[in-house]
TILO-566326 format. One record per atom (N, C-alpha, C): residue number from 1; residue in one letter; atom name; x, y, z. Coordinates in Angstrom, 1 decimal, m for minus. Layout:
+------+------+------+--------+--------+--------+
| resi | resn | name |     xx |     yy |     zz |
+------+------+------+--------+--------+--------+
|  NUM |    A |   CA |      X |      Y |      Z |
...
+------+------+------+--------+--------+--------+
***
This chain:
+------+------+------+--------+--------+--------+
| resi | resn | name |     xx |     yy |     zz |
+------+------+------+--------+--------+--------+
|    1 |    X |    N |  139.7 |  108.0 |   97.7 |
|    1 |    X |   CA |  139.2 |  107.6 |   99.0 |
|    1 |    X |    C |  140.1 |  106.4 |   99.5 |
|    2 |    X |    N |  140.0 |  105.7 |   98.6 |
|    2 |    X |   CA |  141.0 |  104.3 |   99.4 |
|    2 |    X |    C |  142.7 |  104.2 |   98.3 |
|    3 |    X |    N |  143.2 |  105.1 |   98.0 |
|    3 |    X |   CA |  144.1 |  105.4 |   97.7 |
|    3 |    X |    C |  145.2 |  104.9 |   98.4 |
|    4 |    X |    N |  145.7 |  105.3 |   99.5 |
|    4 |    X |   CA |  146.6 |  105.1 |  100.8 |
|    4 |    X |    C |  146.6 |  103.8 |  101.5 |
|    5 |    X |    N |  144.8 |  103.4 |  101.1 |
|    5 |    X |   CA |  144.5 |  102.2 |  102.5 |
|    5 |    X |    C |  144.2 |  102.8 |  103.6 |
|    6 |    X |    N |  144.5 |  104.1 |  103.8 |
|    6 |    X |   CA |  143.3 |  104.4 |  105.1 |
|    6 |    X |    C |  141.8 |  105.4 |  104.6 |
|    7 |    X |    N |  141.4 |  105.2 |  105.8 |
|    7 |    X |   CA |  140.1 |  106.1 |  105.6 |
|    7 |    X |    C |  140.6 |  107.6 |  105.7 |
|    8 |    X |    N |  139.8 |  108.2 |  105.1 |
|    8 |    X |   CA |  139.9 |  110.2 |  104.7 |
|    8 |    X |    C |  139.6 |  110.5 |  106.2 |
|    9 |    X |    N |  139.3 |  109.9 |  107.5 |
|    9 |    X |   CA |  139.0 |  110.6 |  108.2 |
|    9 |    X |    C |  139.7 |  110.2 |  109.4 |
|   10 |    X |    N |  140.6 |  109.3 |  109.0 |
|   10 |    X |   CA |  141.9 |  109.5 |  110.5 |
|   10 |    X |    C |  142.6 |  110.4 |  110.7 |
|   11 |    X |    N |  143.1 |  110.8 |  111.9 |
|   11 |    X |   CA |  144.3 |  111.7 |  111.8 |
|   11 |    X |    C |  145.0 |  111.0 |  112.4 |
|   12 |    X |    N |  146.7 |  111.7 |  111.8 |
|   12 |    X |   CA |  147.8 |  111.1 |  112.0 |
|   12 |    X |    C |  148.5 |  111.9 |  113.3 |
|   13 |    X |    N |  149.9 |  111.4 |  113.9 |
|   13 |    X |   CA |  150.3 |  111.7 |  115.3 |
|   13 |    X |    C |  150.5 |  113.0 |  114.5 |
|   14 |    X |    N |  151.2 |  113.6 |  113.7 |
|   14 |    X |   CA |  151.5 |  115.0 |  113.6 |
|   14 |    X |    C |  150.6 |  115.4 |  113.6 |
|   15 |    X |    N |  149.4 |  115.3 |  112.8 |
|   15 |    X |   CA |  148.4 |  116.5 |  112.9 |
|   15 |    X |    C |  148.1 |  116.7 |  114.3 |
|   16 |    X |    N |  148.0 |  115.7 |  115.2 |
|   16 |    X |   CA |  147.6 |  116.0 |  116.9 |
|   16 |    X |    C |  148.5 |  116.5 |  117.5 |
|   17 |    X |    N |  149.7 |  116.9 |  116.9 |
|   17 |    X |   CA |  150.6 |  117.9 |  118.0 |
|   17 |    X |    C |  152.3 |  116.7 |  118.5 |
|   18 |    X |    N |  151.8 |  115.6 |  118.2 |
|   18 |    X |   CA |  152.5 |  114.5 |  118.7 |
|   18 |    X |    C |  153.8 |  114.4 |  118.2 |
|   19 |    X |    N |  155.3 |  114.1 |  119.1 |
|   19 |    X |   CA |  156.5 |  114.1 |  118.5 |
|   19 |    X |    C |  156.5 |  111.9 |  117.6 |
|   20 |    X |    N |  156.9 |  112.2 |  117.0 |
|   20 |    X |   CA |  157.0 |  111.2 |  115.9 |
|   20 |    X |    C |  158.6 |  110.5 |  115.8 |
|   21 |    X |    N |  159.1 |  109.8 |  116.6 |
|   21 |    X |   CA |  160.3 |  109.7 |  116.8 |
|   21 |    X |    C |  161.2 |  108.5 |  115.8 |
|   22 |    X |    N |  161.9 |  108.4 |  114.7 |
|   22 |    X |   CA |  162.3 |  107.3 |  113.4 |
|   22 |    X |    C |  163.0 |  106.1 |  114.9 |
|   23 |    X |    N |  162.6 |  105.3 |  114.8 |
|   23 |    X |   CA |  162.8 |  104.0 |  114.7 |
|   23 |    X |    C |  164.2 |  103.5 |  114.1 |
|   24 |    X |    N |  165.2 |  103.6 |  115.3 |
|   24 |    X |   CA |  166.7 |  103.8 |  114.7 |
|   24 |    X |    C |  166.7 |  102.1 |  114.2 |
|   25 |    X |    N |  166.7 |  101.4 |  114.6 |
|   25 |    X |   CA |  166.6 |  100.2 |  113.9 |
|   25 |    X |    C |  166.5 |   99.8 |  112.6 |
|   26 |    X |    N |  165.2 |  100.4 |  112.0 |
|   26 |    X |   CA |  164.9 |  100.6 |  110.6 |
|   26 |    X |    C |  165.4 |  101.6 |  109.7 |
|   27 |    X |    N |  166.5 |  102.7 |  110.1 |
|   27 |    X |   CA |  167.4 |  103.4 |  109.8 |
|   27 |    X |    C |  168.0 |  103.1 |  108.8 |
|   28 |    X |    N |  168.6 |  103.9 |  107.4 |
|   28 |    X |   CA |  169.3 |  103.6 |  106.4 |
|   28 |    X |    C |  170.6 |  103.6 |  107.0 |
|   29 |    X |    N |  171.4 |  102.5 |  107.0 |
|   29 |    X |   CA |  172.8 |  103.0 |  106.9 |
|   29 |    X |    C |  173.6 |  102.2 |  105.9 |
|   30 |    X |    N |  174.6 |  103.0 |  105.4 |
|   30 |    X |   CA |  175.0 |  102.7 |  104.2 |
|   30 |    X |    C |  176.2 |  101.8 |  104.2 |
|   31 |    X |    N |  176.8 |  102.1 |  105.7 |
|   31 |    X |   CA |  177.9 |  100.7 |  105.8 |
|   31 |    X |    C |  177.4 |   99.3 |  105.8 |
|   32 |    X |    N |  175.6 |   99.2 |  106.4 |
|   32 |    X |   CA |  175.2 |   97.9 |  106.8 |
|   32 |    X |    C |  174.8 |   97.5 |  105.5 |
|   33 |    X |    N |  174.5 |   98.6 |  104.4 |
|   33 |    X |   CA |  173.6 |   98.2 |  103.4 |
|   33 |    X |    C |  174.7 |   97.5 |  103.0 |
|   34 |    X |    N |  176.5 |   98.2 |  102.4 |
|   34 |    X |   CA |  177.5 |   97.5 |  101.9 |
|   34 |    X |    C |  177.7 |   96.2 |  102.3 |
|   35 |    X |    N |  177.4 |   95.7 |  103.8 |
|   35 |    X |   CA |  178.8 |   94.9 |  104.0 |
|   35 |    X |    C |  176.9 |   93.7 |  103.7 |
|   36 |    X |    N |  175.9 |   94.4 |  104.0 |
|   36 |    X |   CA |  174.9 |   93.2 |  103.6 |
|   36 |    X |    C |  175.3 |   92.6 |  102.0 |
|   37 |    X |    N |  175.1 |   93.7 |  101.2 |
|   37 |    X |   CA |  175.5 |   93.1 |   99.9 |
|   37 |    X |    C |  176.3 |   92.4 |   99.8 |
|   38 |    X |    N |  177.7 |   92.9 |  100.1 |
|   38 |    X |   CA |  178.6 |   91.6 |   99.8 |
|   38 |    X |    C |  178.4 |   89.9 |  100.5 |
|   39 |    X |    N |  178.0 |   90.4 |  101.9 |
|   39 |    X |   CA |  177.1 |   89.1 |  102.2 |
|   39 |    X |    C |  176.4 |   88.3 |  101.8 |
|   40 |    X |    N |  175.6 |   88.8 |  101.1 |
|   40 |    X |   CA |  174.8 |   88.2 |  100.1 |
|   40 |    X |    C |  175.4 |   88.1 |   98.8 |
|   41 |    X |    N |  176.2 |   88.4 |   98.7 |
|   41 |    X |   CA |  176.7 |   88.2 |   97.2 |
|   41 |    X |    C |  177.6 |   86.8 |   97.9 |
|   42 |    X |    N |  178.7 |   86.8 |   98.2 |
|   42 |    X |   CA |  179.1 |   86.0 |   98.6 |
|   42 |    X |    C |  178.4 |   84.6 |   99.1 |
|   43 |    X |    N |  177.6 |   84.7 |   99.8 |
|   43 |    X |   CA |  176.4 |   83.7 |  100.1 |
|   43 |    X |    C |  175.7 |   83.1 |   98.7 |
|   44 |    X |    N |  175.5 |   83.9 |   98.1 |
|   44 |    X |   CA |  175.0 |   83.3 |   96.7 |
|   44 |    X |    C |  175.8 |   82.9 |   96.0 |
|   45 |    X |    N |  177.3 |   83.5 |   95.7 |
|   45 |    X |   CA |  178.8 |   82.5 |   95.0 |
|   45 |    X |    C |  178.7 |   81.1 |   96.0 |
|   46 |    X |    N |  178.7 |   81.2 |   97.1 |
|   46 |    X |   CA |  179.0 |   79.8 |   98.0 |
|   46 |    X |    C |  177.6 |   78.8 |   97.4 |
|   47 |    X |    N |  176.2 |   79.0 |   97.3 |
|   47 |    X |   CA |  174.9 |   78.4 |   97.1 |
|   47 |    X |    C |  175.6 |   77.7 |   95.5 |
|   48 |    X |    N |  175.5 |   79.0 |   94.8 |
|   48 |    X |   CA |  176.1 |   78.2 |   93.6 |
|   48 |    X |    C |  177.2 |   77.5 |   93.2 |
|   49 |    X |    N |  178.3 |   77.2 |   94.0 |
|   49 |    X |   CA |  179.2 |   76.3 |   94.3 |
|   49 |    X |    C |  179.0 |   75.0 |   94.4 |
|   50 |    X |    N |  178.0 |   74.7 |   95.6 |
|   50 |    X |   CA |  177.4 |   73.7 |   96.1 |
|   50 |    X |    C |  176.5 |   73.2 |   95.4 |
|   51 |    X |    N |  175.8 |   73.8 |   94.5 |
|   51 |    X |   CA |  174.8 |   73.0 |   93.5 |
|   51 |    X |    C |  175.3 |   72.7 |   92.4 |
|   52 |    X |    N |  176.7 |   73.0 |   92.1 |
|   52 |    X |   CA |  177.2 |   72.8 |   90.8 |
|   52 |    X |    C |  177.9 |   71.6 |   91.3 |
|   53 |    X |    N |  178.2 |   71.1 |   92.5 |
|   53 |    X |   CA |  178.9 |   70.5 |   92.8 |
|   53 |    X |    C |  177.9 |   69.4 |   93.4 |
|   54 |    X |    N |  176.7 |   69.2 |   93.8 |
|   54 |    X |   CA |  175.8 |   68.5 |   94.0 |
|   54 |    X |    C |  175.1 |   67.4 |   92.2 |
|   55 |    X |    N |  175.4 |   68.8 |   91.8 |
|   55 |    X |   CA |  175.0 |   68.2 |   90.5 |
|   55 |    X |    C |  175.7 |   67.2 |   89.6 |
|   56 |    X |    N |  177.1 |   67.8 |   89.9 |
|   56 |    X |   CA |  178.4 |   66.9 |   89.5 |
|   56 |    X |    C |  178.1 |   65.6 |   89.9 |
|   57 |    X |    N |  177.9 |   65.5 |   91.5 |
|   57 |    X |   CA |  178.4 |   64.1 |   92.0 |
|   57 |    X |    C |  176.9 |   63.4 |   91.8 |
|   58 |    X |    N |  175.8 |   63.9 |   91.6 |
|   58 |    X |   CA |  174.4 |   63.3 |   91.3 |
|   58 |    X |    C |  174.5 |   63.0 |   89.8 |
|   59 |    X |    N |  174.7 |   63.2 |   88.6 |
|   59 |    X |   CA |  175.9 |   62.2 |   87.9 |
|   59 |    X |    C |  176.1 |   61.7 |   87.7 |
|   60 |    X |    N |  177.6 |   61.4 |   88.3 |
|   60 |    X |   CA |  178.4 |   60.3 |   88.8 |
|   60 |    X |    C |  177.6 |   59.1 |   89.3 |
|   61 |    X |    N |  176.8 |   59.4 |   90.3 |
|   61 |    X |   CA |  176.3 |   58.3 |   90.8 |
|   61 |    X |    C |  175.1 |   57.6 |   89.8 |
|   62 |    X |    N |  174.7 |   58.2 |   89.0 |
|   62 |    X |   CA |  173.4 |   58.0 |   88.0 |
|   62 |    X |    C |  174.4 |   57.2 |   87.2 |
|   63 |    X |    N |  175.1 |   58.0 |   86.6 |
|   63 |    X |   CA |  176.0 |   57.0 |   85.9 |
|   63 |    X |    C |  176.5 |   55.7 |   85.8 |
|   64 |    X |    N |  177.0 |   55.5 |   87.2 |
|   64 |    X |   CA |  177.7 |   54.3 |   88.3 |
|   64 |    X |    C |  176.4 |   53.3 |   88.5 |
|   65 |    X |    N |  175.4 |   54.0 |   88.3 |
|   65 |    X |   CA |  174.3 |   53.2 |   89.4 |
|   65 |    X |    C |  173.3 |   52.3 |   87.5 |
|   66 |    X |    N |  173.7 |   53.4 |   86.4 |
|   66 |    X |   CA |  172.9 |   52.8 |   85.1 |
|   66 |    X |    C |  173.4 |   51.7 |   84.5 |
|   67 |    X |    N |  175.5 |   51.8 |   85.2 |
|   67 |    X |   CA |  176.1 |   50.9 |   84.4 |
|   67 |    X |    C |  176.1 |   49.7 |   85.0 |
|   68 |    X |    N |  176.2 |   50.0 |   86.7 |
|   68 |    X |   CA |  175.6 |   48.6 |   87.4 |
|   68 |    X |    C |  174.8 |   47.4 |   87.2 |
|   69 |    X |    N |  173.2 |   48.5 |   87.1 |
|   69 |    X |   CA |  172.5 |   47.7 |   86.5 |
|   69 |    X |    C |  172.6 |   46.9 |   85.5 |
|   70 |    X |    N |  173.5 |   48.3 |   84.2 |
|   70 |    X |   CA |  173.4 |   47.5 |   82.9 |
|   70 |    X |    C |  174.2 |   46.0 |   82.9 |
|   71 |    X |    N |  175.1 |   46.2 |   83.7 |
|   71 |    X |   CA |  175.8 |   45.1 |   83.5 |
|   71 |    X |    C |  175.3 |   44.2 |   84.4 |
|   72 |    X |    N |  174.5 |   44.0 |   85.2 |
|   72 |    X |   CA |  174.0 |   42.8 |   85.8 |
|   72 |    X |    C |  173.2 |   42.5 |   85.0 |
|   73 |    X |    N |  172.1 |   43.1 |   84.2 |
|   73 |    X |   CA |  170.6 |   42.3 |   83.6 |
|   73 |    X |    C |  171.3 |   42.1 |   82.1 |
|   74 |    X |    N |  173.3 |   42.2 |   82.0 |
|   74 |    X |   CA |  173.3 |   42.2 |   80.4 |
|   74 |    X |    C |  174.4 |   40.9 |   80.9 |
|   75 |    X |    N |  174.5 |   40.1 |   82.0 |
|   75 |    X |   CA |  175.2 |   39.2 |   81.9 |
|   75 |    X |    C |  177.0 |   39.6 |   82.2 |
|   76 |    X |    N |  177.3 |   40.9 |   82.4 |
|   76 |    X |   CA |  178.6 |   41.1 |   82.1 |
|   76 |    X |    C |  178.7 |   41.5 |   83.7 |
|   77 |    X |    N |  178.0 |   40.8 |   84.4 |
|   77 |    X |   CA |  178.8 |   41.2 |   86.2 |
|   77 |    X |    C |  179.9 |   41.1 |   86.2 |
|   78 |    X |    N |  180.6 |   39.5 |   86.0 |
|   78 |    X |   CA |  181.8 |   38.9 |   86.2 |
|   78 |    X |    C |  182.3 |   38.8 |   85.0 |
|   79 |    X |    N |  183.1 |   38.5 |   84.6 |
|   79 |    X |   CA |  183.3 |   38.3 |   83.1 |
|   79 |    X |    C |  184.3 |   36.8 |   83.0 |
|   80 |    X |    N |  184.3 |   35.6 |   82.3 |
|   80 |    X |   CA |  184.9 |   34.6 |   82.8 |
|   80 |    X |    C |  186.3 |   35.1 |   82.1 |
|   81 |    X |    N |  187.3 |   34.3 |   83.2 |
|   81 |    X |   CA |  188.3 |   34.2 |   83.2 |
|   81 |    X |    C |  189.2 |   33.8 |   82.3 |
|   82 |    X |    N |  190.0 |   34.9 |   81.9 |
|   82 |    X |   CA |  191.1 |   34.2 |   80.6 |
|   82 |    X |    C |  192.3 |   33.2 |   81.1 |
|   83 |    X |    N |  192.0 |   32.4 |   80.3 |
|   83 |    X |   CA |  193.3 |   31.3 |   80.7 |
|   83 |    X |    C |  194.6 |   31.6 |   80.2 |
|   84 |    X |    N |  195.2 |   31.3 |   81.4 |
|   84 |    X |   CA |  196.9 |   31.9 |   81.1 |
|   84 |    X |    C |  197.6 |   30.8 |   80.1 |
|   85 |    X |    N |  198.2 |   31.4 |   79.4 |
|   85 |    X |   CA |  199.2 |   30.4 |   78.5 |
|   85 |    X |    C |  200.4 |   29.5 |   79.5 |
|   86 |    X |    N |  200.6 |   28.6 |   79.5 |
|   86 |    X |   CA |  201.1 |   27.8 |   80.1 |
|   86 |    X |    C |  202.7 |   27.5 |   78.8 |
|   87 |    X |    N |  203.9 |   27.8 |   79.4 |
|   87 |    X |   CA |  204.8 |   27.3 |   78.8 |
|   87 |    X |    C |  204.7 |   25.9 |   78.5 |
|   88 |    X |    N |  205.3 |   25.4 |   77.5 |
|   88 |    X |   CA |  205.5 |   23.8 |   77.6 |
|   88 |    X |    C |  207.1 |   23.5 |   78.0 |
|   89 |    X |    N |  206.6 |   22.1 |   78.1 |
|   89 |    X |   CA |  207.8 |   21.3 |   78.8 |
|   89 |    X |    C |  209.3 |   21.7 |   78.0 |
|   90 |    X |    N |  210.3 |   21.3 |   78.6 |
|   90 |    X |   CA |  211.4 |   21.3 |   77.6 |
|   90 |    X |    C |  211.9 |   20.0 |   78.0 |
+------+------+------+--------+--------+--------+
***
């Protein structure tokens, strides 16, 4: 009875005699299906590009930004200055 999702007691345009015409839009075609796929394939090589390379530089910056800190709250901001050797007189 509720198999389909309709009720056992509709009728459809063909049983009434009615022409039924496909909806060229929603049509299979096999060129559009191709060149979609590679669209999408390619669309998804480029996504995964970009996240491997978001992840790279997110990182970097984690990195840059642990050793900053480290080195500010560990005293090693600046580091004092080595004194140059000074020749002596002759």
């Amino acid at each position: 009875m509720y198999g389909r999702g309709l009720p056992t007691n509709t009728v459809t345009q063909r049983q009434l005699g009615e022409i039924v015409m496909a909806n060229p839009w929603v049509a299979r075609n096999p060129f559009m299906s191709l060149w979609l796929s590679v669209a999408n394939s390619a669309a998804n090589t480029l996504r995964a590009h970009a996240m491997v390379e978001a992840e790279r530089q997110f990182g970097k910056a984690m990195i840059q930004a642990t050793n900053a800190w480290l080195s500010l709250w560990s005293g090693a901001a600046e580091p004092f200055p080595v004194p140059r050797r000074t020749r002596g007189r002759r």
